[in-house]
C-alpha positions as CSV (number, residue, x, y, z in Angstrom):
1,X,130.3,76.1,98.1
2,X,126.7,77.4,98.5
3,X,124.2,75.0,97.1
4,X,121.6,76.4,95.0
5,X,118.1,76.9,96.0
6,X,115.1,75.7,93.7
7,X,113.8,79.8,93.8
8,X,117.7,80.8,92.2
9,X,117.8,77.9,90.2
10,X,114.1,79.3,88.6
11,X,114.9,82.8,88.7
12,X,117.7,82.1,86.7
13,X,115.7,80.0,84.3
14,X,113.0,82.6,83.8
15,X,116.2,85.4,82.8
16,X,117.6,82.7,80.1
17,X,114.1,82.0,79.1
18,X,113.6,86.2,78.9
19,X,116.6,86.9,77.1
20,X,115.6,84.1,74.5
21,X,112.0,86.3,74.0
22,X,114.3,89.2,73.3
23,X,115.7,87.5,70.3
24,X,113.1,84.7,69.1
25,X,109.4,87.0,70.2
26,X,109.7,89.9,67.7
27,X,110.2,87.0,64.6
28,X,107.5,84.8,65.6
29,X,104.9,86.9,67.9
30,X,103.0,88.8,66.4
31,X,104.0,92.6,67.1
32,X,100.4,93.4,68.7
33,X,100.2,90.2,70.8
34,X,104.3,91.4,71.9
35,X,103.3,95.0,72.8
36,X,100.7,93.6,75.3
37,X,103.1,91.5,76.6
38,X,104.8,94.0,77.8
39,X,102.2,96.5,78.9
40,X,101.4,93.5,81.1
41,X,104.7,94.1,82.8
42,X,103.8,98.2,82.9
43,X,100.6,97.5,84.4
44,X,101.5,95.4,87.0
45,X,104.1,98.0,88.2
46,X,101.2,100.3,88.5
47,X,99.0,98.0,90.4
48,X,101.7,96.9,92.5
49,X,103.0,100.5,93.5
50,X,99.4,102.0,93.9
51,X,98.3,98.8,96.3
52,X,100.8,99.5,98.2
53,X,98.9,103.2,98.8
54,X,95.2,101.9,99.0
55,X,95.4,98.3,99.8
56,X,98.1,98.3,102.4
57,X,98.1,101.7,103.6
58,X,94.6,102.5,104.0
59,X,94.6,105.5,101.8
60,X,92.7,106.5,98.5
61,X,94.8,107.8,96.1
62,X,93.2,108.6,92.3
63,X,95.9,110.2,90.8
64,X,98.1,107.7,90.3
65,X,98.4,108.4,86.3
66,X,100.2,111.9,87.0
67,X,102.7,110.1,88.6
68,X,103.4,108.0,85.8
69,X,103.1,111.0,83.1
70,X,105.9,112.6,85.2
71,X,107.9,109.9,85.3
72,X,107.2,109.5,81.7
73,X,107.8,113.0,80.5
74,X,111.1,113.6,83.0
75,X,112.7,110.2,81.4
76,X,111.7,110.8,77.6
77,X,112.8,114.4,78.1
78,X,116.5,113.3,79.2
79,X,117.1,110.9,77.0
80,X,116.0,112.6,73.8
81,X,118.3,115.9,75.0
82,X,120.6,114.2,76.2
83,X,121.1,112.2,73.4
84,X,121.1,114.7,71.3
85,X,123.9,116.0,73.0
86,X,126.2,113.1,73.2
87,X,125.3,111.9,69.4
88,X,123.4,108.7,70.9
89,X,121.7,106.8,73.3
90,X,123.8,105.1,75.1
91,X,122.6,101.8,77.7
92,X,123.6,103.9,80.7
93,X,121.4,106.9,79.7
94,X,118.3,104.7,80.1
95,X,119.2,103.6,83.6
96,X,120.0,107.3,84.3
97,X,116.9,108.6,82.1
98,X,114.1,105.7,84.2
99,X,116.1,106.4,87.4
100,X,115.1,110.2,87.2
101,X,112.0,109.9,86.2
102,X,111.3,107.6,89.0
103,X,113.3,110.3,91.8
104,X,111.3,113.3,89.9
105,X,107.9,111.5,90.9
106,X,108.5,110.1,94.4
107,X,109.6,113.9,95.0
108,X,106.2,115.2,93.6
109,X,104.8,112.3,95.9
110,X,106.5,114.1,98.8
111,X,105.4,117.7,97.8
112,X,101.6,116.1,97.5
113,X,102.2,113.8,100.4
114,X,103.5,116.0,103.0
115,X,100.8,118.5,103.1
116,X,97.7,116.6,101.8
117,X,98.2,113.1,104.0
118,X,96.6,114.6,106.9
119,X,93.6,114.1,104.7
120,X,91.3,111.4,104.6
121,X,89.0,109.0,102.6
122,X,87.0,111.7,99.9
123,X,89.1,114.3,100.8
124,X,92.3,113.0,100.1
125,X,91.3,111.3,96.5
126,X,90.2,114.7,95.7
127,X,93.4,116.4,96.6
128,X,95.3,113.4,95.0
129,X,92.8,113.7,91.8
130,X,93.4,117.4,91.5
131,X,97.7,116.5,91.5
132,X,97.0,114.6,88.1
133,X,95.4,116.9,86.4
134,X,97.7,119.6,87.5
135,X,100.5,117.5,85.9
136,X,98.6,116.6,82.9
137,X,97.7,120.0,81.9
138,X,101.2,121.5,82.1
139,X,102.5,118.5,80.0
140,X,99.8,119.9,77.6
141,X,101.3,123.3,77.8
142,X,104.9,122.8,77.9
143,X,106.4,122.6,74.3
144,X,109.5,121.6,74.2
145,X,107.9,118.0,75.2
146,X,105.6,118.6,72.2
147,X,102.4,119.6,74.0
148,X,99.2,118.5,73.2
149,X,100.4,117.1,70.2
150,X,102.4,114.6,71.6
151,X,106.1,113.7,72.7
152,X,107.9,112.0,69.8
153,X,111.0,110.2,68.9
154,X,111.6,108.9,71.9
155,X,114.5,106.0,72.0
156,X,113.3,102.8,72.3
157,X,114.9,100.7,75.2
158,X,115.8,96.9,73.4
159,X,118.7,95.1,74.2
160,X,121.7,93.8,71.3
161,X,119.6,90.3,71.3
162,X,116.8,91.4,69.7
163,X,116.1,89.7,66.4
164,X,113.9,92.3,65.0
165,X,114.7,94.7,61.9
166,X,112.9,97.7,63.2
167,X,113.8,99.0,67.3
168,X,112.0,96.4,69.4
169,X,111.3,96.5,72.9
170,X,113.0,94.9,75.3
171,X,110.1,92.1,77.0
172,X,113.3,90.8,79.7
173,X,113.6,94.4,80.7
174,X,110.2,95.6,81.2
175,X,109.7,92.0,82.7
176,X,112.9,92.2,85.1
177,X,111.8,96.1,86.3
178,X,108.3,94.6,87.0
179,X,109.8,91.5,89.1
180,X,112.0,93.5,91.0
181,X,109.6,96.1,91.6
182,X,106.7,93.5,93.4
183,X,109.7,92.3,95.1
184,X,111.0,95.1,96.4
185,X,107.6,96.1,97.5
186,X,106.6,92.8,98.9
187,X,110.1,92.6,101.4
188,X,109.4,96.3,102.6
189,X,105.9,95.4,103.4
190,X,106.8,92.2,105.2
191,X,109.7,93.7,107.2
192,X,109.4,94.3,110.7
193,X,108.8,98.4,110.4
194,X,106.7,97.5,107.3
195,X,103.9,96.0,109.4
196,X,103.8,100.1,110.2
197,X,101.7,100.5,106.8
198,X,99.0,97.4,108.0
199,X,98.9,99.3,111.2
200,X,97.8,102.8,110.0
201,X,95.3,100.8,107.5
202,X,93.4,98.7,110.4
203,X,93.2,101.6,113.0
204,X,95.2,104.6,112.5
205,X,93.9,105.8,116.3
206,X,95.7,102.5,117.9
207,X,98.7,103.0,115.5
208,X,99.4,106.1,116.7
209,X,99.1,104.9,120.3
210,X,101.6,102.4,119.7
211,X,104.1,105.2,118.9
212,X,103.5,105.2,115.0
213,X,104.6,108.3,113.3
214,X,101.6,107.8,111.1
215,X,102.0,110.3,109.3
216,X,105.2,109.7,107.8
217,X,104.0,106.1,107.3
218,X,101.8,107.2,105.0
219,X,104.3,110.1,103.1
220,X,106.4,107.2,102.5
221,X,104.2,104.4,101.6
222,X,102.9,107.7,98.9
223,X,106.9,108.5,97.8
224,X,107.7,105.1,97.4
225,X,104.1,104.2,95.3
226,X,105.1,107.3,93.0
227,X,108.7,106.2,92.5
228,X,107.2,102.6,90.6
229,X,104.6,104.9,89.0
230,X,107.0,107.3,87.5
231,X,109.4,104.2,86.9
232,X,106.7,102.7,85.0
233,X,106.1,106.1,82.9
234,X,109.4,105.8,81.8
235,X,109.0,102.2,80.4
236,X,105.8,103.0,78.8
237,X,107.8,106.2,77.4
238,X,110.8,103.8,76.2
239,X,108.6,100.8,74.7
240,X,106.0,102.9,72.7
241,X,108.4,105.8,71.7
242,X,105.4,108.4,72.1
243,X,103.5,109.7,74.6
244,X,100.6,112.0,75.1
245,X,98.9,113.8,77.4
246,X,95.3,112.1,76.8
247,X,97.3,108.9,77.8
248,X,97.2,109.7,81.1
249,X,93.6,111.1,82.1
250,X,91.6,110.8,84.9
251,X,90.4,107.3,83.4
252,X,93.9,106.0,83.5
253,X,93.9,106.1,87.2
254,X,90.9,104.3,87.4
255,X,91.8,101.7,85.3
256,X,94.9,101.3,87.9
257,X,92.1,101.1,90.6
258,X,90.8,98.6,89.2
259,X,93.4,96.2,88.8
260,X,93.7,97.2,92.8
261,X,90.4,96.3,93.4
262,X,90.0,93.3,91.7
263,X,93.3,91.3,92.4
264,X,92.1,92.2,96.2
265,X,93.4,95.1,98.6
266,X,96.3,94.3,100.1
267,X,97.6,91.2,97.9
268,X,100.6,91.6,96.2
269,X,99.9,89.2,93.9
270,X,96.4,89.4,93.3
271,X,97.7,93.1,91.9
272,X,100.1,91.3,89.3
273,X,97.3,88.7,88.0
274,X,94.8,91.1,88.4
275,X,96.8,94.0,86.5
276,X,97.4,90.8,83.2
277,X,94.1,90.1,83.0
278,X,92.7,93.4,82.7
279,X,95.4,93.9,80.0
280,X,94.5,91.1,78.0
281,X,90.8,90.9,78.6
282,X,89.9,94.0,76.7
283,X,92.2,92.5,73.7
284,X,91.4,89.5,73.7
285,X,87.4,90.5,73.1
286,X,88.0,92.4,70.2
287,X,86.4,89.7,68.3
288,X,83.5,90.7,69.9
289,X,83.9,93.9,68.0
290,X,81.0,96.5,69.0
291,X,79.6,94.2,72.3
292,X,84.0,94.3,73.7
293,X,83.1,96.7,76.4
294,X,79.8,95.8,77.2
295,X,81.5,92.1,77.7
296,X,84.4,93.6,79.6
297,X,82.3,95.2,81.9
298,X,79.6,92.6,82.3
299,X,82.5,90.4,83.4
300,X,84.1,92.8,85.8
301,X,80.6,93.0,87.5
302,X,80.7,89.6,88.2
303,X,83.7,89.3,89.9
304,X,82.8,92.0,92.1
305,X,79.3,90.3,92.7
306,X,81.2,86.9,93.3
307,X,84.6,87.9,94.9
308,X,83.6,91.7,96.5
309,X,87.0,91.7,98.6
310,X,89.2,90.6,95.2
311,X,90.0,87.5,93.6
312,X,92.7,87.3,96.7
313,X,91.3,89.2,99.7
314,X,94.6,90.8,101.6
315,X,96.2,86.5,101.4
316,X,99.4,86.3,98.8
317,X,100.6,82.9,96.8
318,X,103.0,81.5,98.4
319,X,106.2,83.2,96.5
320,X,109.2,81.2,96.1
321,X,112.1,83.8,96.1
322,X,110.0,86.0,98.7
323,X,111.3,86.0,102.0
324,X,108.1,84.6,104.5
325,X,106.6,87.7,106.2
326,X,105.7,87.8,109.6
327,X,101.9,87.2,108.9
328,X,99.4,88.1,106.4
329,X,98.3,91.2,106.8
């Protein structure tokens, strides 16, 4: 018989602990401080996937929020009709529904990323800005997703544990998704042909003379990015239960940048703390009332000023269930 390792034994732990918020959080957490719990776990899928563009990758990419709308939109769309259809929603339609919304992004990453990569620096945040405002304005023109007014009725993905009258949702599955996501991004960086996306980022001349396709290195560091991105749409989609175009402006990928920025370019989990504390700094100054953003950004400035490479650089904690890379990058 296998012994346990202390990583499984926490793992486990923190899924028992999750399931528990399911059922206990939405009677004694306040519903506002429970809804940016799990944006936390939103935004750090965001973060994660759009590091794994700029930070690790080299590249700049700004139009990370139309991504996400697709996503969004695609899952929302499916499980509302589909519903409809089959007189409910049931669990499989949300894997189904988030699944295609993730598929329908990472293949707009490859219609974007195929022709556009070739770009550079300015160039390519300008092609990759362009992209989200394509997306956003036909949302706003497409009706049967409600147009500018808004996407409505959208199921709301809780699980049978949750202790709440009204639909609830689920923290263990928006948590889960966001674990598995850094995870999954954090082993494909650290494996052997993973080291490909440091490569391109430290000198994409050398990387190509090493026998890189660098080129496809960075189409698929840009499909896989959009998959989370869109994943994460759908989640946003499935926890609020509305969506709407002005949710996903050009601001919104900046706000992602940020997160980037901050938690350090090329660090994993700089991205995850980096992507929290932006979500609950802004709330957690609203007693500030009318000085919140001039506080927000006062602070963000000095961060920059103290840490200019991130509050982690391109170094990661040391990750428990993580399989050990083969260096930093």
């Amino acid at each position: 018989m296998k012994r346990l390792t202390p990583g499984t034994i926490l793992a486990a732990l923190a899924f028992a602990a999750l399931l528990g918020a399911d059922f206990y959080a939405p009677r004694l957490i306040n519903p506002y401080v429970y809804q940016i719990l799990w944006l936390c776990g939103i935004n750090v899928i965001l973060a994660s996937s759009l590091n794994l563009v700029n930070g690790f990758t080299g590249q700049f990419s700004i139009g990370h929020a139309g991504f996400m709308a697709l996503g969004g939109y695609v899952s929302a769309a499916i499980a509302v009709f589909a519903g409809h259809a089959l007189g409910g929603v049931p669990a499989w339609l949300f894997l189904v529904s988030l699944l295609s919304g993730g598929l329908v992004a990472a293949l707009a990453g490859l219609l974007v990323g195929l022709p556009s990569l070739r770009l550079r620096g300015d160039y390519l945040a300008i092609v990759t800005l362009g992209f989200g405002e394509i997306i956003r304005t036909l949302i706003l023109n497409v009706d049967a997703v409600g147009g500018a007014r808004g996407f409505t009725d959208i199921p709301i993905l809780r699980l049978l544990l949750s202790g709440a009258s009204e639909p609830t949702p689920s923290l263990s599955i928006v948590s889960c998704t966001a674990f598995l996501s850094v995870l999954i991004i954090y082993r494909m960086i650290h494996s052997p042909r993973g080291r490909a996306f440091v490569a391109v980022r430290e000198d994409e001349v050398a990387a190509e003379a090493l026998g890189i396709d660098t080129t496809r290195t960075k189409v698929t560091a840009f499909v896989v990015g959009a998959f989370f991105a869109g994943l994460a749409g759908g989640l946003f989609a499935h926890t609020t239960g509305y969506l709407n175009p002005s949710s996903f402006q050009f601001m919104k990928s900046i706000e992602i940048m940020v997160m980037v920025v901050l938690g350090g370019m090329g660090s994993l989990t700089g991205s995850v703390l980096a992507a929290v504390l932006l979500t609950v700094l802004p709330e957690a100054l609203r007693a500030a009332q009318g000085y919140r953003m001039v506080l927000y950004s006062a602070l963000l400035i000095v961060l920059m000023l103290a840490r200019p490479q991130g509050m982690f650089g391109s170094t990661e904690l040391r990750l428990p269930w993580a399989r050990k890379g083969p260096g930093k990058p």
